[in-house]
N, C-alpha and C positions, 0 to 999 in steps of 0.2 A: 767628477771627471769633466762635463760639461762645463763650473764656472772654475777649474783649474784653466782652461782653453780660453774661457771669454775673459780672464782677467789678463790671461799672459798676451792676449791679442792687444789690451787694451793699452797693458804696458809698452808694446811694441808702437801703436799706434801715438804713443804721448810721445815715444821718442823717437818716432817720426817726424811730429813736430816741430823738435827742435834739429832734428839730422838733415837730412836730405832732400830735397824737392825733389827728384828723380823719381823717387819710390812713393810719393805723398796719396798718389790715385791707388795704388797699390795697400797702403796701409789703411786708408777710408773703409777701403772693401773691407778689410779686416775686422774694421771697428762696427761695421755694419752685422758681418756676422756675428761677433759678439754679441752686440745688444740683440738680436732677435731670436739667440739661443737664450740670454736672460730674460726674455718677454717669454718665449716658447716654457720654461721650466715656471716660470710665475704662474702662467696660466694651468698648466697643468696643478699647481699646488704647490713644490716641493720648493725646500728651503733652497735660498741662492745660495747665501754664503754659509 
């Protein structure tokens, strides 16, 4: 469930990139949480993907 979230944030985040400046602060946060839900499940053990 967790890296269903942090992949689809991530996805949203690359097409941030290319989409909008508006929303770019907005999407960073995003990508933020991703990665520290993927650091969070590493460190615990369990598989990402």
């Amino acid at each position: 469930m967790l890296t269903t979230i942090a992949v689809v944030l991530i996805v949203l985040w690359l097409l941030g990139m290319v989409g909008s400046v508006a929303l770019g602060g907005f999407i960073h946060v995003l990508l933020v949480v991703a990665v520290i839900m993927i650091l969070v499940r590493i460190i615990k053990g369990q598989k990402v993907l």
